[in-house]
VOBA-1610 file (N, C-alpha, C; in pm, whole numbers, padded with zeros to 5 digits, always signed):
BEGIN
Unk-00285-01009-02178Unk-00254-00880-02121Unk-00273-00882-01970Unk-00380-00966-01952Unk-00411-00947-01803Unk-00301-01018-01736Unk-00244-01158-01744Unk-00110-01228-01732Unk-00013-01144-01714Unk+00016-01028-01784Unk+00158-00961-01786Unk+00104-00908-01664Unk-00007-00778-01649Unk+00010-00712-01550Unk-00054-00771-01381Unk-00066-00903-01391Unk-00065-00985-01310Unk+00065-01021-01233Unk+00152-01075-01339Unk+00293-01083-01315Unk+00379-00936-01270Unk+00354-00833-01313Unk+00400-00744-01248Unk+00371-00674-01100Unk+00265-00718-01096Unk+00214-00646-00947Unk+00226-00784-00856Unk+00298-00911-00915Unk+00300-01007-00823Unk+00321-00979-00712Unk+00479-00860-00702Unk+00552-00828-00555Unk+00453-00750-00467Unk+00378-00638-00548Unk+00284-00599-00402Unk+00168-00648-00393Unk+00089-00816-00483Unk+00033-00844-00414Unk+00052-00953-00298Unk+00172-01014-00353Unk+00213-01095-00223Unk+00260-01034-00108Unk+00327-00919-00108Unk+00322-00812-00024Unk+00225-00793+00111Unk+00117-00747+00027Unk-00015-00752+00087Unk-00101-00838+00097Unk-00094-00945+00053Unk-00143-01067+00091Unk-00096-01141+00228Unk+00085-01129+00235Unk+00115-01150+00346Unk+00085-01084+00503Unk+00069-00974+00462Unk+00024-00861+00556Unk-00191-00891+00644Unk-00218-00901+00507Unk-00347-00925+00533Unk-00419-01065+00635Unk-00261-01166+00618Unk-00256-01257+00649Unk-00196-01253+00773Unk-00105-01187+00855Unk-00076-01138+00983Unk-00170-01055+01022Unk-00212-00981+00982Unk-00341-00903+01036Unk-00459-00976+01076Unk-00462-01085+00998Unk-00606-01183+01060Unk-00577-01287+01191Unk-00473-01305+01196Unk-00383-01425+01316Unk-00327-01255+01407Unk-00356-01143+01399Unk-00306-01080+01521Unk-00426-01091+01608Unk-00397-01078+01725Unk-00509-01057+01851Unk-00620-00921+01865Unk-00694-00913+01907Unk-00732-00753+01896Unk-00662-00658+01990Unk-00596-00752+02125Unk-00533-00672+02185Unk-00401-00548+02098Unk-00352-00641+01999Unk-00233-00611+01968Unk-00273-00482+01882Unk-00398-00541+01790Unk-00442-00393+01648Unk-00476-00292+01735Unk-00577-00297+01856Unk-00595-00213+01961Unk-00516-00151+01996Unk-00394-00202+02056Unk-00281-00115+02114Unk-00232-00055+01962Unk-00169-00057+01875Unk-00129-00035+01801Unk-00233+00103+01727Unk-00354+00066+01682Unk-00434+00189+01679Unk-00406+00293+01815Unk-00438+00246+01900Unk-00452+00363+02016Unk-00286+00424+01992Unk-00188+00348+01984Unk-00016+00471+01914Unk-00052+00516+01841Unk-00100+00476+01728Unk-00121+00610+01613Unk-00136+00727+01599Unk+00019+00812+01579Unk-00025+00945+01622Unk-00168+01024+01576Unk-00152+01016+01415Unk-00253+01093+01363Unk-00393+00966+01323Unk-00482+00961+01336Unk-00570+00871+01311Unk-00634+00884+01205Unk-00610+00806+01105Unk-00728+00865+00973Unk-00905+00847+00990Unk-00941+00918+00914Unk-01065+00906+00921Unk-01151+00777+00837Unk-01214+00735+00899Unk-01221+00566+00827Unk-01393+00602+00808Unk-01459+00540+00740Unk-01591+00535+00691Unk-01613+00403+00630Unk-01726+00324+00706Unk-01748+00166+00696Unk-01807+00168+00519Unk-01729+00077+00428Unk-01822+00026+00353Unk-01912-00110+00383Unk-01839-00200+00427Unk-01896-00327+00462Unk-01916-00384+00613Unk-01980-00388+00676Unk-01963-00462+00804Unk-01941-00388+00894Unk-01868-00401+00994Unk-01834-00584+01052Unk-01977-00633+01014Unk-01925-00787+00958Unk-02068-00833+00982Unk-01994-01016+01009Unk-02073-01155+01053Unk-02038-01225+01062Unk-02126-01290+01017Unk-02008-01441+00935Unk-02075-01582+00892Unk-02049-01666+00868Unk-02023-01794+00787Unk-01980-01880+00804Unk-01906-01932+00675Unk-01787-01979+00706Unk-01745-02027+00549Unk-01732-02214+00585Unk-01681-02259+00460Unk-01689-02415+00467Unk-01552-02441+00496Unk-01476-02487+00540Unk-01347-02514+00579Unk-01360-02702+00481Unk-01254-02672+00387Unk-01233-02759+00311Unk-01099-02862+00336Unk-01076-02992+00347Unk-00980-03023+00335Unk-00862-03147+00217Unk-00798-03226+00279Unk-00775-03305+00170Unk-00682-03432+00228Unk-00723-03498+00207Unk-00647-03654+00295Unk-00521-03687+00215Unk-00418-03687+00328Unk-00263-03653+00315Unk-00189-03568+00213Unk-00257-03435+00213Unk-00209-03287+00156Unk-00237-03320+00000Unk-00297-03432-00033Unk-00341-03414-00178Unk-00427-03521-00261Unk-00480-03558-00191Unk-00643-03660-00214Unk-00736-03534-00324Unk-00813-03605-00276Unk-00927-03514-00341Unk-01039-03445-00211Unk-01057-03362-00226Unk-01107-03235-00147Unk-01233-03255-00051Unk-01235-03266+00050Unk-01368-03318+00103Unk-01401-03182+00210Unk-01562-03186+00200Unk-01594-03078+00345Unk-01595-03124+00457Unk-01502-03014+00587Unk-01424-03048+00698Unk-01562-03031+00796Unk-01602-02880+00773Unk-01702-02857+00842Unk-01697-02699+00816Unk-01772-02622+00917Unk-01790-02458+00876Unk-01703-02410+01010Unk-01662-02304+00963Unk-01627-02167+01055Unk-01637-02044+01053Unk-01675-02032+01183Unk-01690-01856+01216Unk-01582-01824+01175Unk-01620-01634+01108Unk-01545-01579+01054Unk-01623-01439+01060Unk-01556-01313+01068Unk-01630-01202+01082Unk-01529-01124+00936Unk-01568-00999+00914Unk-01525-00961+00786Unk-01562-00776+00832Unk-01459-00738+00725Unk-01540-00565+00726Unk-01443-00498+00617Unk-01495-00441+00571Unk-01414-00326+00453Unk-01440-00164+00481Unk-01329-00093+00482Unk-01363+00050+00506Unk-01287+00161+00400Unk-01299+00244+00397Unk-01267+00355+00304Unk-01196+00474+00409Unk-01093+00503+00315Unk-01009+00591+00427Unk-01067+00748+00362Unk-01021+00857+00380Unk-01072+00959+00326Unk-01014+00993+00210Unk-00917+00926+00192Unk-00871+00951+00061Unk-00898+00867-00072Unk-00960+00738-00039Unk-01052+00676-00150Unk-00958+00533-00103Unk-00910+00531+00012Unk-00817+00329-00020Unk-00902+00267+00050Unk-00929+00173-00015Unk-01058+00034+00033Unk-00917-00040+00113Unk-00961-00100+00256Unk-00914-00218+00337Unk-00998-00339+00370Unk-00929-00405+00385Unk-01059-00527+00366Unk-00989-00616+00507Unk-01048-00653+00627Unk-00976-00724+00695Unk-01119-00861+00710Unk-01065-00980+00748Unk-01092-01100+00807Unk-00982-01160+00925Unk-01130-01221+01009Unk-01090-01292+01110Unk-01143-01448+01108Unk-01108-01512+01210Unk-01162-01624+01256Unk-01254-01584+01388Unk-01375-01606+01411Unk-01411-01549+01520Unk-01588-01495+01490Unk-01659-01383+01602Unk-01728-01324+01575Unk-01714-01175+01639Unk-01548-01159+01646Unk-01511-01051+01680Unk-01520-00904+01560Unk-01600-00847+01543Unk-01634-00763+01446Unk-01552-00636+01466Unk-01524-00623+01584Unk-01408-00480+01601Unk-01304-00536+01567Unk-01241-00655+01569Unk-01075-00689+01522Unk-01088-00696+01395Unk-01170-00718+01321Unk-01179-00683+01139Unk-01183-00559+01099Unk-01266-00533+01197Unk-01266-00338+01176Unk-01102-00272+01194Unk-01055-00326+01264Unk-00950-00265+01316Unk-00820-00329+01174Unk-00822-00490+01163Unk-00754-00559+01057Unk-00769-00450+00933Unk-00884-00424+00866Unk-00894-00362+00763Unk-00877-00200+00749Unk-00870-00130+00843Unk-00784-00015+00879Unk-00680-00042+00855Unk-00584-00106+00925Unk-00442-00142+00859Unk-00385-00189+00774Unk-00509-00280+00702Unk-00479-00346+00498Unk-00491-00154+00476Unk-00555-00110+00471Unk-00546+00072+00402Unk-00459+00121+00448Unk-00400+00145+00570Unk-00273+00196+00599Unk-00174+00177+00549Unk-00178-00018+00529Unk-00008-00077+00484Unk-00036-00045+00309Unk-00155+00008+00247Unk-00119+00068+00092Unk-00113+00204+00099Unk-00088+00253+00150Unk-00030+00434+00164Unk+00148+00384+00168Unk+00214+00491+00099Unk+00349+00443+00109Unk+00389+00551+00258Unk+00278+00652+00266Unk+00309+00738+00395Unk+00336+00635+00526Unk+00213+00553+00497Unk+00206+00490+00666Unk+00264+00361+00659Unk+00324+00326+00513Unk+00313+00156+00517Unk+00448+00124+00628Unk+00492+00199+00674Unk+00615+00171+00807Unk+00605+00141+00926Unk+00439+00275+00955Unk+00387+00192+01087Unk+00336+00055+01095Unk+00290+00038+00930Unk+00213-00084+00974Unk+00294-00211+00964Unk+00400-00184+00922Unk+00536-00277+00896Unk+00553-00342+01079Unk+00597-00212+01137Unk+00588-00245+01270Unk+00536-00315+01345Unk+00416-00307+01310Unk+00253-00401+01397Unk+00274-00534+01317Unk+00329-00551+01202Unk+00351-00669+01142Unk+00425-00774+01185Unk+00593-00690+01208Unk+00675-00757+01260Unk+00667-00784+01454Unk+00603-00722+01491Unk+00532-00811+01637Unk+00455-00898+01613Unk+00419-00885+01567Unk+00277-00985+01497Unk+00366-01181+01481Unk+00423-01098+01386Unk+00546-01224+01345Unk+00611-01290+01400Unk+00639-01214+01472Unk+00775-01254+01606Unk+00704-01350+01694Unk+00518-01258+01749Unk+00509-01375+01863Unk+00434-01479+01803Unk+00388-01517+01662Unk+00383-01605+01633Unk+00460-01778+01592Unk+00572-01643+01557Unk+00686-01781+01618Unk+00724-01795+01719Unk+00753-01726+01828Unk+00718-01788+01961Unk+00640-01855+02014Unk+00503-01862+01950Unk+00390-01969+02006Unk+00439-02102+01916Unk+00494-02080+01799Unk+00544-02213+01679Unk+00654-02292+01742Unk+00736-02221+01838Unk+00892-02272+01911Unk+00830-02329+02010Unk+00720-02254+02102Unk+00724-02334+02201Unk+00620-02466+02227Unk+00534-02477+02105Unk+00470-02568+02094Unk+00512-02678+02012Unk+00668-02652+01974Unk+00750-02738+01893Unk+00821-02802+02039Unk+00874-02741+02077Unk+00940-02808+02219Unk+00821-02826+02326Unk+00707-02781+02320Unk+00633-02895+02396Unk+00635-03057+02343Unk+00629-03065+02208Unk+00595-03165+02122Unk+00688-03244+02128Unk+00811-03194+02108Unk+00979-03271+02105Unk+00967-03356+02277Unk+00913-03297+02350Unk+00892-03323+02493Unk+00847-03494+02511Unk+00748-03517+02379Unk+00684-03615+02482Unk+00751-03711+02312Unk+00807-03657+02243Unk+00858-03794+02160Unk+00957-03887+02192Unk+00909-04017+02148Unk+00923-04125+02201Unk+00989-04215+02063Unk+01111-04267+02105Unk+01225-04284+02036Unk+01188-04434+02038Unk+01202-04515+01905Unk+01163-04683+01923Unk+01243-04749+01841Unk+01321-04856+01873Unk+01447-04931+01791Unk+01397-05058+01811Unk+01492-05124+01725Unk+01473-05265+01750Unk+01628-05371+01745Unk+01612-05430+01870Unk+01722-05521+01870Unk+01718-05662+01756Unk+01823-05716+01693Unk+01851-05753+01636Unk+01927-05933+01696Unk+01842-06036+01690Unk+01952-06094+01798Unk+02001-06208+01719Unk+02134-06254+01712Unk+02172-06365+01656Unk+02245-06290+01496Unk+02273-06428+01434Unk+02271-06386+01310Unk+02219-06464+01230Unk+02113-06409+01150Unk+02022-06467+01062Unk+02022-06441+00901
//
């Protein structure tokens, strides 16, 4: 049973998974500006945090070895309650505790179907200049590659 209604809410949790996931790679400048537009501001009440600590950053030798520890990273976290009962939950990389605060305001916004447009908005900037930092650090990269052949001499 749990399978079926797993499978059905796949679309809004990948939805919001993706979202939650631009929200943690945005800057605080950007949730900042973006809060400060908000016409009407909801009223937010902290359940969790900000608070900061450390997780294990795990990896895996050539995308599928077996799993070894990389080392730890900062990470700050916070969950809040809007006035109408929606839990947001944001994470960062960092020990920036207002950009989680601010991240997890907008996981509660983007599940209201009222606001989920503004936060669509802050998403798709979000998106955009992340592939702009992906393009231009692709053509830095293309920059310094170095092309290697080999001559062939005689016939052997």
């Amino acid at each position: 049973m749990a399978s079926i209604q797993k499978f059905a809410e796949g679309g809004a949790a990948a939805e919001r998974q993706r979202a939650m996931g631009l929200l943690a790679k945005a800057s605080r400048a950007e949730l900042q500006e973006a809060w400060n537009g908000l016409g009407e501001k909801p009223a937010v009440q902290p359940v969790r945090g900000p608070e900061t600590g450390l997780v294990m950053v795990r990896g895996r030798i050539g995308g599928g070895g077996a799993p070894f520890n990389l080392g730890e990273a900062t990470v700050s976290r916070a969950s809040i309650r809007l006035e109408d009962g929606t839990v947001g939950h944001g994470q960062a990389l960092g020990t920036d505790g207002s950009k989680s605060r601010l991240a997890a305001i907008f996981d509660a916004l983007f599940q209201q179907p009222a606001r989920k447009a503004e936060v669509e908005g802050l998403l798709a900037a979000i998106a955009t200049r992340l592939a702009d930092e992906d393009e231009a650090k692709a053509r830095q990269t293309a920059a310094t590659r170095v092309d290697f052949f080999t001559m062939v001499r005689g016939e052997d």
